[in-house]
C-alpha positions in Angstrom: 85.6 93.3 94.5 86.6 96.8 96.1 87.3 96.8 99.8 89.2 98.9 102.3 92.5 97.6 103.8 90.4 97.0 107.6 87.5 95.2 105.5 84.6 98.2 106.1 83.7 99.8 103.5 82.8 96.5 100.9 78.8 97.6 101.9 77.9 100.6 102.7 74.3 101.8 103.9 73.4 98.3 102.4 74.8 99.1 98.9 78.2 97.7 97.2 80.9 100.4 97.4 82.3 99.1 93.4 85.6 99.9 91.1 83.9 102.4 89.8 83.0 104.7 92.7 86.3 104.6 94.3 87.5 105.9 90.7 85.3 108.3 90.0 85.7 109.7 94.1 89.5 109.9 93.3 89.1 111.4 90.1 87.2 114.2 92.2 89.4 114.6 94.9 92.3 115.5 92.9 90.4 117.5 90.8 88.8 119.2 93.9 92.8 119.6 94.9 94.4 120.6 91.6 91.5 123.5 91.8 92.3 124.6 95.0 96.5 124.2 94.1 95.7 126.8 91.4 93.4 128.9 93.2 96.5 129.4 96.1 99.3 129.3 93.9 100.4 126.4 95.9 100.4 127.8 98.9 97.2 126.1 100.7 97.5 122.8 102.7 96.3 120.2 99.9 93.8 118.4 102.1 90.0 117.5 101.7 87.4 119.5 104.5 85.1 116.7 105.6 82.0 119.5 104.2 83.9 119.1 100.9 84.2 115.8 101.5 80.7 115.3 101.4 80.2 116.8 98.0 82.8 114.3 96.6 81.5 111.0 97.6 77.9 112.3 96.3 79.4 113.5 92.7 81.8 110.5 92.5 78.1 108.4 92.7 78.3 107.9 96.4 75.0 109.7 96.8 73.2 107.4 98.8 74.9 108.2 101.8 73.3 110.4 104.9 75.6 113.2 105.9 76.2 110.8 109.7 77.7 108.0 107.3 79.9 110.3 105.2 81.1 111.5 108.8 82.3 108.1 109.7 83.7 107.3 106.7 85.8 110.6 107.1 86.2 111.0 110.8 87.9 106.7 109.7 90.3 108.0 107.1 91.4 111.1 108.9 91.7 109.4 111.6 92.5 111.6 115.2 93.7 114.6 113.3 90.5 115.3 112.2 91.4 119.3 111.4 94.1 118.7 108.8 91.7 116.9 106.4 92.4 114.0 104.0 95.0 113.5 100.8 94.5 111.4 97.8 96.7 109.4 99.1 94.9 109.1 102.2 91.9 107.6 100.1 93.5 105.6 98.0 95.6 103.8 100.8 92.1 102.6 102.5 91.5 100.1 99.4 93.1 97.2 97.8 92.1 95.1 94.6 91.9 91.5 93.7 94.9 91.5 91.0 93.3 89.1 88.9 89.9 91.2 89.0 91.6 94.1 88.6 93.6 92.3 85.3 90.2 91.2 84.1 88.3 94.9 84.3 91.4 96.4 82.6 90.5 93.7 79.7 86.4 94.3 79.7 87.3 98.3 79.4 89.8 97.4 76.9 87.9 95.2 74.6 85.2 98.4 75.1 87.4 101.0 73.5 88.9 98.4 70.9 84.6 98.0 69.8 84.2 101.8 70.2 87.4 102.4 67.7 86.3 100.4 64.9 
């Protein structure tokens, strides 16, 4: 069970918000950051746009969301400094895991790979 440290984003637009999608959006964002850290030799603020924002949550399997939900969801993280964007860290800090879930979903994946390998 995947939910945000104030409790809101468990459901969103009526769907489960899972493991798996705040993985894969993380995986994007630093991507999406690492690109942009080459592209300016370091020298750009290493922030998320809400417009690019947007594309994350829908390629990290988000994509049921309307463009007025991603825009609380963002405006929430980035809370009054809206201009200077969001970190990883800034997503990541929203969300908090069962340990014993957690310890259980590191075993299924796991088991997967030991299945896969043989």
């Amino acid at each position: 069970c995947v939910i945000d440290s104030a409790g809101a984003f468990k459901r969103i637009a009526g769907r489960e918000l899972g493991l798996q999608h705040v993985f894969h959006v993380s995986r994007k964002i630093q991507e999406a950051l690492s690109s942009k850290k080459s592209a300016t030799a370091g020298m750009m603020d290493m922030t998320i746009k809400q417009s690019d924002f947007a594309n994350i949550l829908d390629a990290g399997g988000l994509n049921w969301l309307t463009r007025e939900q991603v825009a609380i969801i963002y405006h929430s993280i980035a809370g009054e400094d809206q201009q200077a964007g969001i970190s990883l860290n800034d997503w990541i800090s929203r969300f908090k895991w069962n340990p014993m879930e957690a310890a259980s979903e590191v075993e299924n994946v796991l088991q997967v790979w030991e299945r896969r390998l043989d």
